[in-house]
Z-matrix of the N, CA and C atoms (Angstrom, degrees):
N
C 1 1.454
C 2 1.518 1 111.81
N 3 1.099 2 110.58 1 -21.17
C 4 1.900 3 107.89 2 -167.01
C 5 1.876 4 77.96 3 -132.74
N 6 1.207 5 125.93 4 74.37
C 7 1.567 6 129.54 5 151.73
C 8 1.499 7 104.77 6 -62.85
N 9 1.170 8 112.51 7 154.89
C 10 1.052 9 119.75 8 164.07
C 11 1.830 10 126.61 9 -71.14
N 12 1.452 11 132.39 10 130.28
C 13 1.407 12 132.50 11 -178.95
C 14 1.474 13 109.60 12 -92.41
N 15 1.159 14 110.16 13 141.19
C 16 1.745 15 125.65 14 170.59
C 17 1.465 16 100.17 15 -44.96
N 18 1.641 17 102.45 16 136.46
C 19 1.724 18 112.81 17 -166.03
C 20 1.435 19 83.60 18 -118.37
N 21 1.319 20 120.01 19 129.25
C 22 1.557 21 133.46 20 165.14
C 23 1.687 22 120.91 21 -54.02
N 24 0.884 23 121.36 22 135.16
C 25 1.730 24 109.44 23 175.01
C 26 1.420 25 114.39 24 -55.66
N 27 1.691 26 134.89 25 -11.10
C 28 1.536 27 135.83 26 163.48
C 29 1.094 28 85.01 27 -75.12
N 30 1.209 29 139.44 28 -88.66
C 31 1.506 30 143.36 29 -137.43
C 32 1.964 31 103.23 30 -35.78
N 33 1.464 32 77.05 31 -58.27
C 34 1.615 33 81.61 32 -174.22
C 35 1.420 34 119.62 33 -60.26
N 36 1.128 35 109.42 34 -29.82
C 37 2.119 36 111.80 35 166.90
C 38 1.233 37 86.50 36 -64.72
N 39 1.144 38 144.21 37 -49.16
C 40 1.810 39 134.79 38 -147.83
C 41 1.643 40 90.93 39 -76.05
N 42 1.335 41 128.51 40 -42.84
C 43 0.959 42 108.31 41 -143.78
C 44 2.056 43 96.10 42 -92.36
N 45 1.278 44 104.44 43 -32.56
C 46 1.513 45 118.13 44 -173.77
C 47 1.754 46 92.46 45 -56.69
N 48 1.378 47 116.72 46 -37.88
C 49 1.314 48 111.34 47 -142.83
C 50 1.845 49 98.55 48 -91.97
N 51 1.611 50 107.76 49 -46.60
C 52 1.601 51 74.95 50 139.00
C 53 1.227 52 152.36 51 -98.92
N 54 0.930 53 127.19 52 43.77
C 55 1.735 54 150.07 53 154.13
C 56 1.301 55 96.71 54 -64.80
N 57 1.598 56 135.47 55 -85.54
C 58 1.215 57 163.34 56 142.67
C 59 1.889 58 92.93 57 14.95
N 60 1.348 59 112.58 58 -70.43
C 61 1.608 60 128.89 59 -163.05
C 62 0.909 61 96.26 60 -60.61
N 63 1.412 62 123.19 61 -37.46
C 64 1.625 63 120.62 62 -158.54
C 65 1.128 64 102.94 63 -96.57
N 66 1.475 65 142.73 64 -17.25
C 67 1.330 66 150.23 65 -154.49
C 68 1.805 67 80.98 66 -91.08
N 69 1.484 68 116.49 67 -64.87
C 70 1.690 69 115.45 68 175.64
C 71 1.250 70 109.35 69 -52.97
N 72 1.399 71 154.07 70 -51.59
C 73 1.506 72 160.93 71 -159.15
C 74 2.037 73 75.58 72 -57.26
N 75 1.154 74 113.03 73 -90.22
C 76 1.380 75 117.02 74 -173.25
C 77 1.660 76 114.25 75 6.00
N 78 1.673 77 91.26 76 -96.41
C 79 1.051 78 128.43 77 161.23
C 80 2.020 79 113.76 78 -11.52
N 81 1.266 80 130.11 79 -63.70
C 82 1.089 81 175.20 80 -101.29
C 83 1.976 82 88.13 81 -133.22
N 84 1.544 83 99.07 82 -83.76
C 85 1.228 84 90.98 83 168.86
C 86 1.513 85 144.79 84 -76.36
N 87 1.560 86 110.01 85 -4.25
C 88 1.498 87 107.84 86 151.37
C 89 1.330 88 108.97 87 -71.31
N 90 1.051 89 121.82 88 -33.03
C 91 2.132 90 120.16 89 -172.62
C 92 1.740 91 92.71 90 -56.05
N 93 1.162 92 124.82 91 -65.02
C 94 1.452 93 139.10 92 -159.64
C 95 1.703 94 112.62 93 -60.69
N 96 1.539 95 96.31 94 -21.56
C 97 1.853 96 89.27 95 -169.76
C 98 1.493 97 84.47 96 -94.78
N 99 1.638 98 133.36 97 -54.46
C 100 1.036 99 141.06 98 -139.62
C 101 1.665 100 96.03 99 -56.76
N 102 2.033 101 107.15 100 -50.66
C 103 1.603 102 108.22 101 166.59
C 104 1.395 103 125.86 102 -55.59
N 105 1.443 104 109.30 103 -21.67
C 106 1.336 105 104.36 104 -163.16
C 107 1.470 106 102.19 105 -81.27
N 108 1.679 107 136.92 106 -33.85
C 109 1.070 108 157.26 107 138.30
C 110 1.474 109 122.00 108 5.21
N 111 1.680 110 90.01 109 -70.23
C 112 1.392 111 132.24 110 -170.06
C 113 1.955 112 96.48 111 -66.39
N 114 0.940 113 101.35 112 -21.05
C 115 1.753 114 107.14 113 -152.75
C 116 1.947 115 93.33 114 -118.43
N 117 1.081 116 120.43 115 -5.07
C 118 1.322 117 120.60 116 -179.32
C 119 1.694 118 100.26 117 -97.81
N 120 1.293 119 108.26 118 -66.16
C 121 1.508 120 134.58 119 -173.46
C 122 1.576 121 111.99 120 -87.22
N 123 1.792 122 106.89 121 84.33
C 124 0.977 123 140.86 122 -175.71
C 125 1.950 124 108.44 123 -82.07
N 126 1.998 125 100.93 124 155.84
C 127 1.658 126 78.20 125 177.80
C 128 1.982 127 102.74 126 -93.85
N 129 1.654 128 100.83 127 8.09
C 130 1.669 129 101.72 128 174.76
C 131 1.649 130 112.51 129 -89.66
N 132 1.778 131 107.30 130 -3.42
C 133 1.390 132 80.17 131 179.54
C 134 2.115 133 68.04 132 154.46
N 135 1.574 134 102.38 133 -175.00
C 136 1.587 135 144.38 134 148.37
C 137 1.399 136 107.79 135 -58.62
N 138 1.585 137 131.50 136 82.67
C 139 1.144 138 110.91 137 142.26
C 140 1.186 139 142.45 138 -80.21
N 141 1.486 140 108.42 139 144.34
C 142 1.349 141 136.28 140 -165.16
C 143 1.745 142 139.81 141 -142.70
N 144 1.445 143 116.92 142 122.94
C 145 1.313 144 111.17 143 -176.54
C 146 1.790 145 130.00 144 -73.31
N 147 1.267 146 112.23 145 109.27
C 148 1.599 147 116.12 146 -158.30
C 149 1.813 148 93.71 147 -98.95
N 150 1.265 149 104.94 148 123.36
C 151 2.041 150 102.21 149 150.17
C 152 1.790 151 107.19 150 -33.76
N 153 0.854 152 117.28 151 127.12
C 154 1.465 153 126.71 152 145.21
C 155 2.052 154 126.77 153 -118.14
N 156 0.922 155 113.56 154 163.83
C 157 1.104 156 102.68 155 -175.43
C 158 1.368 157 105.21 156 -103.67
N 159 1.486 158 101.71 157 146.11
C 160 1.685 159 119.93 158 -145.77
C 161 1.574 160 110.22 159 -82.55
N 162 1.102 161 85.76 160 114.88
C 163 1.925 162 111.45 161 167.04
C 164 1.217 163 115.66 162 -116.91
N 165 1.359 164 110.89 163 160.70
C 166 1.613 165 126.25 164 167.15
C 167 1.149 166 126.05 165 -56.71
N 168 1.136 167 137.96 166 134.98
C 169 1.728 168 120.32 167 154.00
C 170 1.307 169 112.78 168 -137.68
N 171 1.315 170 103.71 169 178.53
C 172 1.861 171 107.57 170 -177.04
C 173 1.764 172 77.38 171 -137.14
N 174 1.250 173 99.15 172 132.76
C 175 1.875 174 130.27 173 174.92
C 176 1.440 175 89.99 174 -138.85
N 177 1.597 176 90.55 175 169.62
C 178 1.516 177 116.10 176 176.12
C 179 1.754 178 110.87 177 -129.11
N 180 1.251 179 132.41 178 139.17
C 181 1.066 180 129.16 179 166.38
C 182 1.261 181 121.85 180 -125.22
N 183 1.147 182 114.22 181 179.82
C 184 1.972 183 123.31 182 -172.24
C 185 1.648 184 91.35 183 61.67
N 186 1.292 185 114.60 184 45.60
C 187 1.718 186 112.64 185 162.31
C 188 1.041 187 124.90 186 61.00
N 189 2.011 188 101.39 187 37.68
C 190 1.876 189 122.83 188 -164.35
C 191 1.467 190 98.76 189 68.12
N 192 0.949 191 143.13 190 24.56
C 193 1.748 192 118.59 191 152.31
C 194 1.413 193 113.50 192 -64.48
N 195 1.480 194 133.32 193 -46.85
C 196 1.070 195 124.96 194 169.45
C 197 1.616 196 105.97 195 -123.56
N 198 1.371 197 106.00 196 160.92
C 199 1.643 198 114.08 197 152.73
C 200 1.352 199 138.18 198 -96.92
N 201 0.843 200 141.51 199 155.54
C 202 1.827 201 152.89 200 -153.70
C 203 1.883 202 105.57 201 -142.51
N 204 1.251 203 87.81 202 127.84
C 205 1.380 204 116.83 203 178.76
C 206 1.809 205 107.88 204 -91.29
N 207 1.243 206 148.27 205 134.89
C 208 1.216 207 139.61 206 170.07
C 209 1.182 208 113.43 207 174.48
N 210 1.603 209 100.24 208 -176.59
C 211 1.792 210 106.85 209 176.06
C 212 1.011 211 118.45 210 -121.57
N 213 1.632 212 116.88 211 122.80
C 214 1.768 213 114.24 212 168.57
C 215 1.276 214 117.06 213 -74.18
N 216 1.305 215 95.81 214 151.05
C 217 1.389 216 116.90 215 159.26
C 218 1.995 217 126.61 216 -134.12
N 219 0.946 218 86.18 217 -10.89
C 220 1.430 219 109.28 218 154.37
C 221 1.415 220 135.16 219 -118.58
N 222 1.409 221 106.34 220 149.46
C 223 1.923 222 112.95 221 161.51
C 224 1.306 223 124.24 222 -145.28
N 225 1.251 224 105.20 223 142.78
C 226 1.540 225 99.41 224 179.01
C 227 1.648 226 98.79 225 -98.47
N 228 1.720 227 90.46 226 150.64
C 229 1.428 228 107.92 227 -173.48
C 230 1.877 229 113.28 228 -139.03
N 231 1.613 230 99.90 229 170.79
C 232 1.494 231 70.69 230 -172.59
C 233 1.641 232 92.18 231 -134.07
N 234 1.317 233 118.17 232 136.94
C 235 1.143 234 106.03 233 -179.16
C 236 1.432 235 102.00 234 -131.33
N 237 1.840 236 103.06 235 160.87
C 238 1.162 237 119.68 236 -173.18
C 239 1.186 238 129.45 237 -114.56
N 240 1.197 239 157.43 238 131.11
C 241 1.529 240 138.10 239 -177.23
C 242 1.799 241 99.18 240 104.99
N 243 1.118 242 126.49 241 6.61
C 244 1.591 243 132.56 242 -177.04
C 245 1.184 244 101.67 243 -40.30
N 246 1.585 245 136.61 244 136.73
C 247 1.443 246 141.68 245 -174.64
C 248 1.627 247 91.39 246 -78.50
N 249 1.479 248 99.61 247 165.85
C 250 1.610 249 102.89 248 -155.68
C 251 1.799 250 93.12 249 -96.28
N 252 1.386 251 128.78 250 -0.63
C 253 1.322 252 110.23 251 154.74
C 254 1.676 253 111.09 252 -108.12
N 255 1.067 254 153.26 253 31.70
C 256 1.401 255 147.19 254 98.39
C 257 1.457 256 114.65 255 -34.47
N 258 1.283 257 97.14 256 -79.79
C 259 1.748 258 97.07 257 173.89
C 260 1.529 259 116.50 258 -19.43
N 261 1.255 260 110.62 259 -70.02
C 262 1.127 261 124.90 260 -154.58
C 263 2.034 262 101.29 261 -73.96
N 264 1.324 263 122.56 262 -27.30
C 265 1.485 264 126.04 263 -175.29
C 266 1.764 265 85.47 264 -72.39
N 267 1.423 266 122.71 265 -36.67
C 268 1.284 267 124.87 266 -158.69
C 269 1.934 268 88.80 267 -67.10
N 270 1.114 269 124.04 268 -73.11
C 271 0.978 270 124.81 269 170.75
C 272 1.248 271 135.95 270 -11.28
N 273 1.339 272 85.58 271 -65.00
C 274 1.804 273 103.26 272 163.29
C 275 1.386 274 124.67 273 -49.05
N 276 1.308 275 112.27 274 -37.99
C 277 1.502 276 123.19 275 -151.75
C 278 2.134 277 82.21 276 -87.77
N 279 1.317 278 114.30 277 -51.87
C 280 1.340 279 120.19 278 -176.10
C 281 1.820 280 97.56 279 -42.58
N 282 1.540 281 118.71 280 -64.19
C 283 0.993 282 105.06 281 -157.68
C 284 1.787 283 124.65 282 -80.06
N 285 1.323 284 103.15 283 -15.47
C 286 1.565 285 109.39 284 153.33
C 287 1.626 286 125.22 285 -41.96
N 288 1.928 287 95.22 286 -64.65
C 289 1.411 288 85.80 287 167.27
C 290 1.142 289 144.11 288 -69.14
N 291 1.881 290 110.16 289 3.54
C 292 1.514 291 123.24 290 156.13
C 293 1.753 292 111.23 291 -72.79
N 294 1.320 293 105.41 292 -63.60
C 295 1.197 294 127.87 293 -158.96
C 296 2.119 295 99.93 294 -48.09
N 297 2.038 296 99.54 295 -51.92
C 298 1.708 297 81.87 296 -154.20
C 299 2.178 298 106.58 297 -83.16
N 300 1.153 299 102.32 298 3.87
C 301 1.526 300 80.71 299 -174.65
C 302 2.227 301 91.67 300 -102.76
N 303 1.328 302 108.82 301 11.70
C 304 1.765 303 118.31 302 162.71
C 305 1.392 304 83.51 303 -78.62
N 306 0.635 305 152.21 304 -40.62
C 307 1.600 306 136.87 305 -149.28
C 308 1.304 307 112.76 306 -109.59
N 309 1.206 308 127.01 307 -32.77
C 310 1.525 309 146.91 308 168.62
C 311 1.629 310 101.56 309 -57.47
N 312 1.593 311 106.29 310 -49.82
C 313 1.948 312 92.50 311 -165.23
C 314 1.833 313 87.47 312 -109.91
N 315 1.313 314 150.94 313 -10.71
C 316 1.380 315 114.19 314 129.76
C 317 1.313 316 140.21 315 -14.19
N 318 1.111 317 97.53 316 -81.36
C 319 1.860 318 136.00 317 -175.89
C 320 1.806 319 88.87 318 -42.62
N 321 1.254 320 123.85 319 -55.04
C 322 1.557 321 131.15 320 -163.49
C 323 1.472 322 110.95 321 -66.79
N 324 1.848 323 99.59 322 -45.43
C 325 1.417 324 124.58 323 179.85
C 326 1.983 325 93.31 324 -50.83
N 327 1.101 326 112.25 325 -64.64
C 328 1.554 327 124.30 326 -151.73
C 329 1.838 328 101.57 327 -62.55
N 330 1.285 329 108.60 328 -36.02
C 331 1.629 330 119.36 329 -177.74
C 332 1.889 331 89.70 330 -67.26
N 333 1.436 332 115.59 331 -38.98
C 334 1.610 333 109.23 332 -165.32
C 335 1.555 334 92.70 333 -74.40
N 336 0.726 335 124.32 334 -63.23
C 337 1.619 336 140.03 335 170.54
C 338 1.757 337 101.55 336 -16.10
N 339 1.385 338 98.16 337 -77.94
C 340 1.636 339 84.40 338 172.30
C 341 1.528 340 147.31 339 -52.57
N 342 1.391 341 93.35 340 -40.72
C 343 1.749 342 109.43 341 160.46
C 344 1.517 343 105.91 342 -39.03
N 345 1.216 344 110.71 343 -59.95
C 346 1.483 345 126.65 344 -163.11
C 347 1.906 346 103.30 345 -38.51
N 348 1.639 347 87.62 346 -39.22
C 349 1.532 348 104.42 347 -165.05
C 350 1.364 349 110.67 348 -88.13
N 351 1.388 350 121.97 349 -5.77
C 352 1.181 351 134.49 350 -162.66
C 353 1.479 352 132.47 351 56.96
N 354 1.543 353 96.35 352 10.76
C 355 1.623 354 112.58 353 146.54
C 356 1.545 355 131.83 354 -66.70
N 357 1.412 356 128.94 355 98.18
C 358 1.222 357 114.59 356 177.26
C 359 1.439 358 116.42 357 -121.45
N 360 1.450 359 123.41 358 -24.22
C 361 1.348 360 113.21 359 174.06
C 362 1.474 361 110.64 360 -105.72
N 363 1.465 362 118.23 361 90.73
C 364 1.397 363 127.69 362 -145.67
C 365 1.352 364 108.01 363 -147.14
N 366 1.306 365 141.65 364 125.83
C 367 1.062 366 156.05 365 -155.61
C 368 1.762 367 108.14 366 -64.96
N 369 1.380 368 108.96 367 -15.20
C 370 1.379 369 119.83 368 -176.89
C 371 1.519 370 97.83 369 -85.20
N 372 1.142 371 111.95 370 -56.61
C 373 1.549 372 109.97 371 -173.74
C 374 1.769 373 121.92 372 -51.88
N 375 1.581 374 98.16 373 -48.05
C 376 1.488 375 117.51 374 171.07
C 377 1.796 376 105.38 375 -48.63
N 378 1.197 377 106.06 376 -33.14
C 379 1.564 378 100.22 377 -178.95
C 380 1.354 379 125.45 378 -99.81
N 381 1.609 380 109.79 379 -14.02
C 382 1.695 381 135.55 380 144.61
C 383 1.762 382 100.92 381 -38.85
N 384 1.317 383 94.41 382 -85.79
C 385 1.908 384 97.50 383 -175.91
C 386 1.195 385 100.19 384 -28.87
N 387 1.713 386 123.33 385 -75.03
C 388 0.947 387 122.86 386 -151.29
C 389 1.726 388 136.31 387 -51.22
N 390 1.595 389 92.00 388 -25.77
C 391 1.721 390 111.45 389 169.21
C 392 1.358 391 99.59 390 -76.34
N 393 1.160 392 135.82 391 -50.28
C 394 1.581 393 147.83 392 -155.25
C 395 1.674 394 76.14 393 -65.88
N 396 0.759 395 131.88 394 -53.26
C 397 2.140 396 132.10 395 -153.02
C 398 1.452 397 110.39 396 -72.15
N 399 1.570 398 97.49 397 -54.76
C 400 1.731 399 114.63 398 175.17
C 401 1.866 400 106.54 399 -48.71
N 402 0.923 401 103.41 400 -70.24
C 403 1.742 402 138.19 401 177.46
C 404 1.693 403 75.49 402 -36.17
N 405 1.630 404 130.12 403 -112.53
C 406 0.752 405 125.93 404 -157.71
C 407 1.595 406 131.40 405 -28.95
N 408 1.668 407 114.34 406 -26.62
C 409 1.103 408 112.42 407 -160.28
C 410 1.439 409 102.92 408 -106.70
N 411 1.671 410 125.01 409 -22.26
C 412 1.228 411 144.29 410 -172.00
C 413 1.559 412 116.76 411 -80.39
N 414 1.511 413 112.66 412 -60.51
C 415 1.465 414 140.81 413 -167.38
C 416 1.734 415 101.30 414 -59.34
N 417 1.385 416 134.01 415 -48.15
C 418 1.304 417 156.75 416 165.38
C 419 1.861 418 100.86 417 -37.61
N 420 1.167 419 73.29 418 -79.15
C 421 2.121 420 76.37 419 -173.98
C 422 1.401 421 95.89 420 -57.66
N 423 1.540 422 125.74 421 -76.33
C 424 1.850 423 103.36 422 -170.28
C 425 1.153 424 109.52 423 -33.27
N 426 1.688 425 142.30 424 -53.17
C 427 1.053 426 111.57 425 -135.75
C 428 1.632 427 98.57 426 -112.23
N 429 1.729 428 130.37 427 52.42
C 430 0.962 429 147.15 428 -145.97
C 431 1.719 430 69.96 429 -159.79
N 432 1.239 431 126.22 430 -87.40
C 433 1.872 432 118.69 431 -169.15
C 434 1.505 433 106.75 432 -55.93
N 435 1.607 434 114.67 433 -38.88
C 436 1.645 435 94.14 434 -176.66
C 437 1.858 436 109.76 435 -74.45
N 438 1.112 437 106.22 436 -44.97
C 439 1.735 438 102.22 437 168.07
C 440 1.632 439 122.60 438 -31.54
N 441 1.679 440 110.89 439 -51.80
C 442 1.270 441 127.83 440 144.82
C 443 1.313 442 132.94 441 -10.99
N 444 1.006 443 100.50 442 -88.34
C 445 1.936 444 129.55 443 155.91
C 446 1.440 445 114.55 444 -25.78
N 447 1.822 446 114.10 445 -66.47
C 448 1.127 447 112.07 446 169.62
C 449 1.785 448 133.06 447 -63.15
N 450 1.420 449 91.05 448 -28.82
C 451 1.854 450 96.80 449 174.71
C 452 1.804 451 120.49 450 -56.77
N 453 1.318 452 98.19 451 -56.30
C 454 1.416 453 110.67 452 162.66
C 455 1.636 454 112.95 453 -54.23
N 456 0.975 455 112.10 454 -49.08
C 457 2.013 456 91.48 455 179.68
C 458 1.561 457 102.95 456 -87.03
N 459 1.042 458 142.57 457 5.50
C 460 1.427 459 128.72 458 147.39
C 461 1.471 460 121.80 459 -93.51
N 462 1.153 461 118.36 460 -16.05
C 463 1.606 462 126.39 461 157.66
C 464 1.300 463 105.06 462 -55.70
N 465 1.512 464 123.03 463 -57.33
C 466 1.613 465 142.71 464 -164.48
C 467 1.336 466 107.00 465 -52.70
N 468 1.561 467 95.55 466 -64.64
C 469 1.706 468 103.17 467 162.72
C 470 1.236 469 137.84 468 -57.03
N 471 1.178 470 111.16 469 -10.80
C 472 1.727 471 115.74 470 165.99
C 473 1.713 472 107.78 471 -89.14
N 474 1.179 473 102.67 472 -20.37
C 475 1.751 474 99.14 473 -168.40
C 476 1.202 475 105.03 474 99.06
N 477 1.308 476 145.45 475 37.00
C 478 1.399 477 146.71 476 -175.46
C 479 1.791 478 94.12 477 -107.58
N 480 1.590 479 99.07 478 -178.57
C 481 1.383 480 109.76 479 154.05
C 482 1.561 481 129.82 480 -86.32
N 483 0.904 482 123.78 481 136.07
C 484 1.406 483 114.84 482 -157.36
C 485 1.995 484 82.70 483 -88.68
N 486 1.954 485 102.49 484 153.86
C 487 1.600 486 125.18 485 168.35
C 488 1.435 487 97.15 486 -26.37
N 489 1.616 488 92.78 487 -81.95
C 490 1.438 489 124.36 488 -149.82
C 491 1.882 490 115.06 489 106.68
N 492 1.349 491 96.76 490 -159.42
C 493 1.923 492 82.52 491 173.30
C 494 1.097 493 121.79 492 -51.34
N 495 1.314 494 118.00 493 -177.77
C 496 1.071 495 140.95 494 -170.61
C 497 1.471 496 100.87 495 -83.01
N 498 1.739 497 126.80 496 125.81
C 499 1.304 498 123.41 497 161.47
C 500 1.375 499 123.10 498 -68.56
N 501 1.456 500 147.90 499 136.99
C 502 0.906 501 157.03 500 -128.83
C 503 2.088 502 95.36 501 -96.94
N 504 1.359 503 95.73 502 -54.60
C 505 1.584 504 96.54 503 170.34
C 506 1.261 505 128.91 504 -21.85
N 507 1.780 506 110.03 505 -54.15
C 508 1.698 507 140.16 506 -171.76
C 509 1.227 508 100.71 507 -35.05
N 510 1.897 509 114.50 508 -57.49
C 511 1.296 510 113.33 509 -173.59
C 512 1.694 511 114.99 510 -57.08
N 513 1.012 512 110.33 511 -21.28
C 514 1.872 513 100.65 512 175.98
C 515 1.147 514 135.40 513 -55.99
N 516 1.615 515 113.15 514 -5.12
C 517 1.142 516 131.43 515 179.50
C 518 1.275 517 99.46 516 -73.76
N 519 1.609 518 115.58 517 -63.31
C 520 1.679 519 126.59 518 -162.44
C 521 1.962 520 105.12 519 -75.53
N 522 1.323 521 121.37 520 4.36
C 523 1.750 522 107.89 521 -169.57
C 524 1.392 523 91.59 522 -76.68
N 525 1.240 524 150.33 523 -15.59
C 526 1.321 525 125.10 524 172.74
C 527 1.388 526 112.58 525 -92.94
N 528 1.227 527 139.21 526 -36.34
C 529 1.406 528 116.54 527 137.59
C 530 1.554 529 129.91 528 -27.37
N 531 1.130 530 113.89 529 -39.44
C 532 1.673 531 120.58 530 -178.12
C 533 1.641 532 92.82 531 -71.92
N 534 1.101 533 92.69 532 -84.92
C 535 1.765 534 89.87 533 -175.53
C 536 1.338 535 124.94 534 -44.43
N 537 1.364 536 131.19 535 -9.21
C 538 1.322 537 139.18 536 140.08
C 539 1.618 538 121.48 537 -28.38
N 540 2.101 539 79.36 538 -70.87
C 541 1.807 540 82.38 539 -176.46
C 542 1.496 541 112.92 540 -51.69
N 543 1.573 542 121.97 541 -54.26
C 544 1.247 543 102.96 542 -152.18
C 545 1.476 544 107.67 543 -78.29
N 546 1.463 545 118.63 544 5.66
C 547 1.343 546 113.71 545 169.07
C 548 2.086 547 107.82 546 -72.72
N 549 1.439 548 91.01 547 -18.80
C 550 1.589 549 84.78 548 -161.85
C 551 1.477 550 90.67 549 -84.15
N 552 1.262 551 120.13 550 -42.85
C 553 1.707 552 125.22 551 165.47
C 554 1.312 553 118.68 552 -34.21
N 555 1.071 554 116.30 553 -38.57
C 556 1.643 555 112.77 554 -165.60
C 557 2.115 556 95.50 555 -95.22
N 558 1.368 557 124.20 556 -11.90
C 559 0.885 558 122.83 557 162.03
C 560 1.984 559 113.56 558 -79.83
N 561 1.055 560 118.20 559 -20.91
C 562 1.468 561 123.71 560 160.29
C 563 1.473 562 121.88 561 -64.44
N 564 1.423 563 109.26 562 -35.82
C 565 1.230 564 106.74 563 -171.62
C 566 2.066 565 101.56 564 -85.47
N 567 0.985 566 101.77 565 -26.17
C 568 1.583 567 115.10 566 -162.20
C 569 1.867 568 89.21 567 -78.83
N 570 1.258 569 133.50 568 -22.22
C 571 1.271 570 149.10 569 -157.80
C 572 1.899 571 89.90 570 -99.16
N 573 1.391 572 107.09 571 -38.58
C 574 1.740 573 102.54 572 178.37
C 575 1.352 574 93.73 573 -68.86
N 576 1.273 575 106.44 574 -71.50
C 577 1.564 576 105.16 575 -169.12
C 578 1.704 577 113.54 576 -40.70
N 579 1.014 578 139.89 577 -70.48
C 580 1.319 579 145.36 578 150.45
C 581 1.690 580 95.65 579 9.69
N 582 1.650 581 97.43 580 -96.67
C 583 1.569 582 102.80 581 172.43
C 584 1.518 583 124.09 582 -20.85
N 585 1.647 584 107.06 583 -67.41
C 586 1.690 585 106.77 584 174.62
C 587 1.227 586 127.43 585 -50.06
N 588 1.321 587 139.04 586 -51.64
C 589 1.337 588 145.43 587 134.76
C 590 1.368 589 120.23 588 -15.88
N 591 1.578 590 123.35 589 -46.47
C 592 1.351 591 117.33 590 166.78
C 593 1.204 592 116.24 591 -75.64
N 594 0.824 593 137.34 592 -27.10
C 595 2.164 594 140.43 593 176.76
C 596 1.708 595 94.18 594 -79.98
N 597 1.319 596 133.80 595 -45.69
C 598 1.232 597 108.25 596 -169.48
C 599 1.634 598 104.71 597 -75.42
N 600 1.305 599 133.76 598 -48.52
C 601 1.230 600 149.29 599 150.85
C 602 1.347 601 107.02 600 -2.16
N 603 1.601 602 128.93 601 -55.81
C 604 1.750 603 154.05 602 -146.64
C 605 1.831 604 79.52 603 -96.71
N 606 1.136 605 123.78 604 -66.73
C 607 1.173 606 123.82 605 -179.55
C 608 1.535 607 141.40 606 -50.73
N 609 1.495 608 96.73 607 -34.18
C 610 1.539 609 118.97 608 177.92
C 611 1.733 610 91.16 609 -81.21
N 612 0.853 611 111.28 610 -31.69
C 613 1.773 612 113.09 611 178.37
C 614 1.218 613 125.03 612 -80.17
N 615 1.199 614 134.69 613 -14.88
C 616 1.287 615 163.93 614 168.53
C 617 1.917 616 106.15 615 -82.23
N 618 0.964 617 90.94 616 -47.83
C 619 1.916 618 96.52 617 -172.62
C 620 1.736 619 93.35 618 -75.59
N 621 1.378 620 114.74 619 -51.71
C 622 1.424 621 118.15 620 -169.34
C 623 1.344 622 93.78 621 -60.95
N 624 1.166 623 147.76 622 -23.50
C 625 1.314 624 128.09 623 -150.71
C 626 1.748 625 95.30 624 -115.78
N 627 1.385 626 117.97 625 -4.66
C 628 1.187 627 123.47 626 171.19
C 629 1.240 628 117.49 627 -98.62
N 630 1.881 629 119.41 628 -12.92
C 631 1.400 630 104.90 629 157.20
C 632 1.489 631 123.53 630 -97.91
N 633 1.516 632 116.82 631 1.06
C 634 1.110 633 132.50 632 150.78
C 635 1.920 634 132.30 633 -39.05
């Protein structure tokens, strides 16, 4: 019922080539968490970016080649003594942003993968989208509350006032990610249908050819 269809010689660059992208995306994103890791988990402490209230400064960049005039609104700080569930939301929040874009250029890899094969309306792919959708719409908000989580116990640990919840605003960052997913969702579901239509299709062809 799901034979494989003749793959065009584009298709197949399209599909090898992101294979290829995704094989670097990989690659790319172990380099990025392993630093990002490296750059959280300090030997002075948890570094971390705190709101401060906005002043001027004069910095230098390109390693003092020039200086910069501006206004903060951030600082990174490093704190020590972090309660062991901060820590641990901090953790969390690190390995999400490893974990959901692994799953995002998998999931993409596996849809190219099938093309390749000339499988496309295929129960694998439908469940490709469907991680790619979840992931997109899920991974955003956790790692918006675990970021959360961690700010407050490194505030705590400095002797500051801790946030508290999460402000409702924060999420405005992630709604186009959100609205992503369920765009990629509603391409999962359109990928069942696809599928269903092809098995009844395989079937109506099968009967016709049996009263034939």
């Amino acid at each position: 019922m799901n034979a494989p269809t003749a793959v065009t010689r584009s298709q197949t660059a399209d599909a090898v080539t992101v294979i290829l992208f995704g094989a670097a995306a990989l690659v790319v994103t172990a380099i990025s968490t392993v630093l990002r890791i490296l750059g959280t988990f300090r030997d002075q402490g948890i570094a971390w970016s705190i709101p401060i209230d906005e002043q001027p400064i004069d910095a230098t960049v390109d390693s003092g080649a020039a200086s910069v005039e501006g206004i903060a609104q951030e600082a990174m700080v490093f704190a020590a003594g972090v309660d062991p569930v901060s820590t641990a939301a901090i953790i969390g929040s690190l390995a999400l942003w490893a974990l959901a874009p692994l799953i995002v250029i998998v999931c993409v890899m596996v849809v190219a993968w099938n093309l390749l094969r000339g499988r496309f309306f295929v129960r694998g792919n439908a469940r490709a989208f469907d991680a790619i959708g979840w992931t997109l719409v899920l991974a955003p908000v956790l790692i918006v509350l675990l970021e959360n989580v961690g700010l407050n116990g490194v505030t705590a640990a400095m002797g500051l006032e801790t946030e508290g919840p999460v402000h409702p605003i924060e999420f405005w960052s992630i709604v186009p990610l959100f609205a992503t997913g369920v765009a990629v969702g509603l391409i999962a579901a359109a990928f069942r249908q696809g599928i269903r239509l092809q098995r009844e299709n395989a079937v109506l062809e099968h009967d016709t050819r049996g009263l034939v």
